[in-house]
C-alpha positions in Angstrom: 30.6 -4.8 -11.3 32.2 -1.2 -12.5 32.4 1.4 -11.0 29.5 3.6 -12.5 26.8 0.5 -12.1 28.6 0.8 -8.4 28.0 3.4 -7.9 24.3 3.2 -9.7 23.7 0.8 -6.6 25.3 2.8 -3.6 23.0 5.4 -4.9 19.9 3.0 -4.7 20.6 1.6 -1.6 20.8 5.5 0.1 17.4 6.3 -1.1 15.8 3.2 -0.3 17.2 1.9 2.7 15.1 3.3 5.2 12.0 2.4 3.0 13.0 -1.6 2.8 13.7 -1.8 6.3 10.5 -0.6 7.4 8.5 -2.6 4.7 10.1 -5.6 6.4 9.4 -4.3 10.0 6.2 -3.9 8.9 5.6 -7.9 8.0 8.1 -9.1 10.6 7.2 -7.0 13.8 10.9 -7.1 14.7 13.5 -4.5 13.7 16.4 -6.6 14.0 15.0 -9.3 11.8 13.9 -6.1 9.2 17.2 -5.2 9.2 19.0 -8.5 8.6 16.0 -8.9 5.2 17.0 -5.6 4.2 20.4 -6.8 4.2 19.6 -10.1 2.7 17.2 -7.7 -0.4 20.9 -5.8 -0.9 22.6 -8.5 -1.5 20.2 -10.4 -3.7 20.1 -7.3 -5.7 23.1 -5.9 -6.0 23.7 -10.0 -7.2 21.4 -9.1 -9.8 21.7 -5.7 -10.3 23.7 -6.1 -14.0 20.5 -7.8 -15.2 18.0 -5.1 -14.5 17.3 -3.5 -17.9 14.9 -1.0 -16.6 16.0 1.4 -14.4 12.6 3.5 -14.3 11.6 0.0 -12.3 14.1 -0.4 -9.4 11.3 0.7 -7.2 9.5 -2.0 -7.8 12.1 -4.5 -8.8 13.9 -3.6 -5.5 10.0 -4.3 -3.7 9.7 -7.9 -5.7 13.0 -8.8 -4.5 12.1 -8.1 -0.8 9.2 -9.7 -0.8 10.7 -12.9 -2.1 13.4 -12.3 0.6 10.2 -12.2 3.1 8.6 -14.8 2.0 11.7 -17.6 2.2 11.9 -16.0 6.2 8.6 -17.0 6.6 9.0 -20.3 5.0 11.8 -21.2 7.0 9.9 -19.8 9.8 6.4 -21.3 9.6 5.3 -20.9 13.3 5.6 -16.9 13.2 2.6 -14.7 12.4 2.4 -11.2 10.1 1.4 -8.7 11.8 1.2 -6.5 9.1 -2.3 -5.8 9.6 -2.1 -4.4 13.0 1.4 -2.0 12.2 -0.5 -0.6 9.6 -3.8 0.1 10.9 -2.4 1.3 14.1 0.1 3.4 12.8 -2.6 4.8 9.9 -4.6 5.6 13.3 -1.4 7.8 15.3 -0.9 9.9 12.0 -4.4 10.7 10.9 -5.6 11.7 14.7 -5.7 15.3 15.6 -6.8 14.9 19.3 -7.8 11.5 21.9 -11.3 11.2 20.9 -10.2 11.4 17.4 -7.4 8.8 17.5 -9.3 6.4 19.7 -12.4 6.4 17.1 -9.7 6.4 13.9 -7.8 3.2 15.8 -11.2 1.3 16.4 -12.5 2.1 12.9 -8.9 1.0 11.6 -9.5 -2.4 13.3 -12.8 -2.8 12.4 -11.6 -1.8 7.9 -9.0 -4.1 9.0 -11.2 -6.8 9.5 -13.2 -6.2 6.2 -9.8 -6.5 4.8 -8.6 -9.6 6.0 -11.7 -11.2 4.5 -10.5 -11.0 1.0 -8.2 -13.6 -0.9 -4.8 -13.3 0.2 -3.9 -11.8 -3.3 -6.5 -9.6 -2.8 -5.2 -8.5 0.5 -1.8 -8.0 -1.0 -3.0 -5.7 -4.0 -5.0 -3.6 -1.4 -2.4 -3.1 1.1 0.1 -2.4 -1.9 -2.1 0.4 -3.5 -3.5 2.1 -0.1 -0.8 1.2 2.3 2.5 1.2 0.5 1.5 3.8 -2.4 2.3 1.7 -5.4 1.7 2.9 -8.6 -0.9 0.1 -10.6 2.4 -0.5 -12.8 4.4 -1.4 -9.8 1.9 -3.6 -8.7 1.7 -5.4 -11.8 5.3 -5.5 -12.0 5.7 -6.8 -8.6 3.3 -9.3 -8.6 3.9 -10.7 -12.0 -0.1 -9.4 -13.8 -1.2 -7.1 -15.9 -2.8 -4.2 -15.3 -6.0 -5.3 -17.1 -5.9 -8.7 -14.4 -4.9 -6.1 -11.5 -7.7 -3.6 -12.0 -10.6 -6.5 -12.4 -8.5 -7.8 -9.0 -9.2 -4.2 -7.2 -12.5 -3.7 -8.5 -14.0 -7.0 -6.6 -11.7 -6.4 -3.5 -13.5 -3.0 -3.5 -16.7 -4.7 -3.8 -16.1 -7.4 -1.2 -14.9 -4.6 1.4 -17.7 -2.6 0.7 -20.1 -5.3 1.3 -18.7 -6.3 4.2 -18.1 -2.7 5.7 -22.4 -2.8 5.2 -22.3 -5.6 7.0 -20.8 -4.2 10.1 -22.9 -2.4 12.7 -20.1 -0.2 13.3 -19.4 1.0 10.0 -22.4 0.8 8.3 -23.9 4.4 9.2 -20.3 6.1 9.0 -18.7 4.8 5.1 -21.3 5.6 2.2 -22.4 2.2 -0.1 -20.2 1.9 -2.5 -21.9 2.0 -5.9 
């Protein structure tokens, strides 16, 4: 590799560093294990890094790479569970509280979304927590996940319906989130 694409990648691996290691922290639970996949999405990347064509998408080339990364550690490592769910909620619970009350009754309504989450497909799941929890753009999505955005937004419309149904469902949410049309 030259030295301009090197230092291209030093520059990419300063700004998103922090951001990979917590997006594996985040489906592993364990920060050494987030560390050593961040280190493993480096190296597969800067592998690969001549063949990227567009640079506007290292974001979410970078993201497609770690999640392969995450994917083979799970493989490999059948008998451990994601807690993704629970990191995200809980954490989405400590920065949107302003006092106790308020962060016990955001961390209880977390679990219960949570739950009308986790009954959608898997790629469902996936899209949601991409877009709402992760901030993706629709075109990163896509990207990362290999759809279009046509495919993507049908996806997200009937994930928004399934949640919404099943947030009616729930005693405790019912009264508090409006029907979604």
């Amino acid at each position: 590799m030259n030295t301009e694409l090197l230092a291209k990648f030093e520059e990419i691996v300063r700004q998103y560093q922090k951001d990979i290691v917590n997006f594996h922290y985040r489906l592993v639970g364990n920060r050494f294990e987030a560390e050593d996949l961040a280190q493993q999405t480096f190296l597969k990347a800067y592998n690969k890094f001549d063949s990227l064509k567009e640079q506007e998408k290292v974001k979410s080339w970078l993201y497609s790479i770690a999640r392969n990364v995450t994917i083979d550690f799970f493989r490999k490592n059948k008998n451990r569970a994601v807690p993704l769910d629970d990191l995200i909620m809980d954490n989405y619970a400590r920065t949107t509280a302003v006092d106790y009350r308020n962060e016990v009754l955001a961390k209880e309504l977390s679990q219960e979304i949570r739950k009308c989450v986790a009954k959608l497909p898997a790629e469902d799941q996936r899209i949601v927590k991409l877009l709402y929890f992760e901030g993706f753009s629709y075109k990163e999505i896509g990207n990362m996940m290999n759809i279009n955005q046509n495919t993507l937004k049908s996806r997200l419309h009937r994930a928004r319906k399934l949640i919404a149904s099943a947030i009616q469902e729930n005693p405790l949410l019912k009264d508090i989130v409006p029907a979604y049309a």
